[in-house]
N, C-alpha and C positions, 0 to 999 in steps of 0.2 A: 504494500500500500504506500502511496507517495500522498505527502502533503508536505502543500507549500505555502509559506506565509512572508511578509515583509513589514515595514514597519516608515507609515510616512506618516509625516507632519507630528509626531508622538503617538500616532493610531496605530496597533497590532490589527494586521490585514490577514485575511485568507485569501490566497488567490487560486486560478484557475489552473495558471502558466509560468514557466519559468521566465526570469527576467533579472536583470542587473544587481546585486544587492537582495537576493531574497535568502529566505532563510526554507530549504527542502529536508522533511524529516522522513526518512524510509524505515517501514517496518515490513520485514520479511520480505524483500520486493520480489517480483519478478524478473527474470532477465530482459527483459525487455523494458522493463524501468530501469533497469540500473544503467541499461546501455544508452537510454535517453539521457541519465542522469552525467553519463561521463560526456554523450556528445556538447552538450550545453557548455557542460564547466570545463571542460578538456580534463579532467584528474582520471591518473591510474588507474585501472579496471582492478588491482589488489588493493587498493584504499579504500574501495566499497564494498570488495569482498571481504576484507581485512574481519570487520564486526561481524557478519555471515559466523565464525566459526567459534563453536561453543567454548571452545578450547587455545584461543588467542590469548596473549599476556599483555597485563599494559606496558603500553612503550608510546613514543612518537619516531614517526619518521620525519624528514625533511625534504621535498623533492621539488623539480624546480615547477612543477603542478601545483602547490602547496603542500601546507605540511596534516599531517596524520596524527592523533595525538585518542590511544583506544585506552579504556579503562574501565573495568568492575563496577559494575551495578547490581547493587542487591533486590533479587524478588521471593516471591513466595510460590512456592509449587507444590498442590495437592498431590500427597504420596499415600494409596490406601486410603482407608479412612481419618488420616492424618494430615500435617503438612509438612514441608521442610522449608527452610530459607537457603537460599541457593546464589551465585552470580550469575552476570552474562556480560558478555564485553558490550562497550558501547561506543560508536566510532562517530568521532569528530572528527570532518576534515575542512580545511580553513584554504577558500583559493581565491584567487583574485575577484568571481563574479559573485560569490557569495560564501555560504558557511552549507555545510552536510553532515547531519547526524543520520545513521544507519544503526538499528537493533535488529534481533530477528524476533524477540516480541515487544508487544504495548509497556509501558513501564510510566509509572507516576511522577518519574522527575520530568519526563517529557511533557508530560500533561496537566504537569504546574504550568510551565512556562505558555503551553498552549490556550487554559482556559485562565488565563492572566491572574495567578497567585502568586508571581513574581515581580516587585516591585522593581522600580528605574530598572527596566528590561527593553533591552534593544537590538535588533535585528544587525543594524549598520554598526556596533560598535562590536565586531566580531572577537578581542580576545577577551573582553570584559563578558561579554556572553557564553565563554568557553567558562569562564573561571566560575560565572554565574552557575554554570552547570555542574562543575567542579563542587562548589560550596553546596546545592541542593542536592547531589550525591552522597557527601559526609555526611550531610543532616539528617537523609534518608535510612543510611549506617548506625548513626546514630538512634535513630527512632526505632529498628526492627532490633535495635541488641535492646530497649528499653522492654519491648513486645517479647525477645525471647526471656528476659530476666523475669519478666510477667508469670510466662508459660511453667517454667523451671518452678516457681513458688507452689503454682498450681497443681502440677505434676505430683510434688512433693508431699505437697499435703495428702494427697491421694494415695502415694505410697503409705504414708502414717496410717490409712485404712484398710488396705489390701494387701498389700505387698505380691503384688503380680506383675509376670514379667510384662504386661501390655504397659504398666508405667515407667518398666526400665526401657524397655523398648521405645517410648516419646522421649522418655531421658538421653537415650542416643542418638534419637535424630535431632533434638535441639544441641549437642555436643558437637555434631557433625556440620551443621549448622556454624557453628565457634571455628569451626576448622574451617570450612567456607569465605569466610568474613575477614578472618585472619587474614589468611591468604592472599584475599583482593585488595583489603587494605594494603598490606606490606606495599604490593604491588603500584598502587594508586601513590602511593609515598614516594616512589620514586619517581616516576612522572610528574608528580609536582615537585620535586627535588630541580627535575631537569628545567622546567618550563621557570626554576626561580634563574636557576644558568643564564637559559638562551636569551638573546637579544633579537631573534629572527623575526617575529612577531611587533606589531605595532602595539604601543600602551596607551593608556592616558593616564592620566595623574595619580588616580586613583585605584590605580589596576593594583598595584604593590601593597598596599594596606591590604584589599580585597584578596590574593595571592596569601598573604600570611593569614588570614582568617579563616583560609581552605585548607593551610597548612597546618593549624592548630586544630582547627574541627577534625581533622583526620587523624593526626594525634592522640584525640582524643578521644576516637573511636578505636583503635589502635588498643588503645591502655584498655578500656572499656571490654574490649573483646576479651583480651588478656586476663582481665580479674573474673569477667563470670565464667570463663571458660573454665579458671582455676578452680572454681566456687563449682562448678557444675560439676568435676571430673575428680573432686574429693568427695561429693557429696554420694556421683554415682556409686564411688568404691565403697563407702559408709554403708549405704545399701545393701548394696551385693554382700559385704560383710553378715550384716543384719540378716539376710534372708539366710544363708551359707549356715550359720549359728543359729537361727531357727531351726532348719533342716536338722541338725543336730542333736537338738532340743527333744525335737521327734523322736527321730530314732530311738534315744536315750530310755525314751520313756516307752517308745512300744520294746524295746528288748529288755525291759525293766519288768513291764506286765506278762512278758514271753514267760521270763524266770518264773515270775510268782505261781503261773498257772502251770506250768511243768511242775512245780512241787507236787500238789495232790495227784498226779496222773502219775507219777514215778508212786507213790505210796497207793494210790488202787490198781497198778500193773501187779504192785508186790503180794498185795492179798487175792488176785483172780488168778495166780497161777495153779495148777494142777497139783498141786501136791500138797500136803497136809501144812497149814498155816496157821498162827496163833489164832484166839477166839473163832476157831473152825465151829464147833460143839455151842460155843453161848448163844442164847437166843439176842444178845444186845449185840451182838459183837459189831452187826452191819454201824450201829451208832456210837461205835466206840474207834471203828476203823475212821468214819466221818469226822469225830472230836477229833483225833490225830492228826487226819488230814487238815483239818480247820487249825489247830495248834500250828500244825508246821508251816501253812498258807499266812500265818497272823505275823510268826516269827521271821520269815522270809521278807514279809510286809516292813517289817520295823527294823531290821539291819536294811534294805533296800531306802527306805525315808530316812535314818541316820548317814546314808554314804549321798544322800542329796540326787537321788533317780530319780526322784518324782518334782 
């Protein structure tokens, strides 16, 4: 899908057609879009394939087409009856007739800027709109670790009730999740590492405050990720502890009740055997064999509750 928008007189425009200064956002295009997309802007056919692949790292290139600058964005993808937080690359490319973001799905930082939740937002001032992008990227990082710390508490509690693996199992896809996020951030740090370097790109004034803002907010998703990841993968272990020593617990106690009732079954094997046995002749005997076995059942009882098996 292609859309294209521009930005006159301080009005965010949708337009029809491409043209001078517009701003084209491609999700999942067609090849036949993308080939319109390069004949217009003249850029490399790998600069729009670049976000196409699920598995791209952030980097920038520089060509004399314009430059290429892809980075991790965090979404949410329904797994089972679940969900996961996941990335996907997201490709800016910055050329003479205008500006090209490419995803291969819909994604929410795009459609801040589209349904105007983005203040002093401008089509024409293309690196300050990268950076803009940049900054509503970390915040978005930011919001979904605040969503998975949520999920985690939630989770948690639930184990305190059940202790089944359906909530270790959410416990490991919000962890995987942490490993996810990590990842792209690291990733996204360098990128803006390079873009504080480069000088290739045009500024204005304000660009370099706005640049450390995206650098700090990343940072700080960064740290953010690092602590609940921590929080999350002592707690899983805590758990699995907990259930392991449950398990135990069990055992403990059915090979505790094994014992007791093998008492009386070892003492009426000894009195049904075939040959002559005490209290053969008494008419009480059958209830005196029972006290016996009850004696020894009580006694086995209370060495078992002294050694702490129950």
């Amino acid at each position: 899908m292609t859309d294209i928008f521009a930005t006159r007189s301080g009005a965010f425009l949708r337009l029809s057609a491409f043209e001078e200064g517009c701003w084209v956002h491609l999700t999942d295009p067609e090849p036949d879009e993308i080939q319109s997309v390069m004949d217009f802007f003249c850029v490399d056919e790998d600069f729009v394939k670049a976000a196409l692949d699920e598995e791209e790292s952030p980097h920038i290139e520089h060509e004399e087409c314009g430059t290429l600058i892809i980075v991790d964005i965090p979404i949410v993808q329904p797994e089972e009856q679940s969900f996961i937080y996941t990335t996907l690359p997201l490709g800016v490319i910055l050329c003479e007739k205008g500006i090209i973001t490419v995803c291969l799905k819909e994604t929410t930082i795009i459609e801040d800027f589209i349904n105007g939740r983005v203040r002093a937002f401008s089509v024409n001032k293309k690196y300050r709109f990268l950076l803009q992008i940049l900054y509503r990227n970390a915040s978005k990082f930011l919001q979904y670790l605040k969503q998975i710390d949520k999920a985690s508490s939630v989770v948690e509690t639930e184990l305190h009730k059940s202790m089944k693996n359906r909530e270790l199992i959410q416990m490991l896809r919000l962890e995987k999740s942490l490993v996810y996020f990590s990842t792209s951030l690291k990733g996204n740090e360098l990128v803006l590492e390079k873009l504080l370097r480069t000088n290739s790109l045009t500024r204005y004034p304000d660009d370099e405050d706005l640049l450390e803002d995206v650098i700090i907010e990343n940072k700080q998703a960064i740290e953010m990720c690092t602590i609940y990841r921590d929080i999350l993968s002592g707690t899983m272990d805590a758990y699995a502890s907990v259930i392991s020593n449950n398990l135990n617990i069990v055992m403990k106690l059915l090979a505790a009740v094994t014992i007791i009732l093998s008492v009386p079954q070892i003492i009426y094997s000894l009195f049904g055997m075939n040959t002559a046995v005490p209290f053969e002749g008494n008419p009480a005997g059958f209830w005196i064999v029972l006290g016996i076995s009850l004696a020894a059942t009580l006694i086995a009882t209370i060495i078992m509750w002294r050694r702490k098996m129950f």
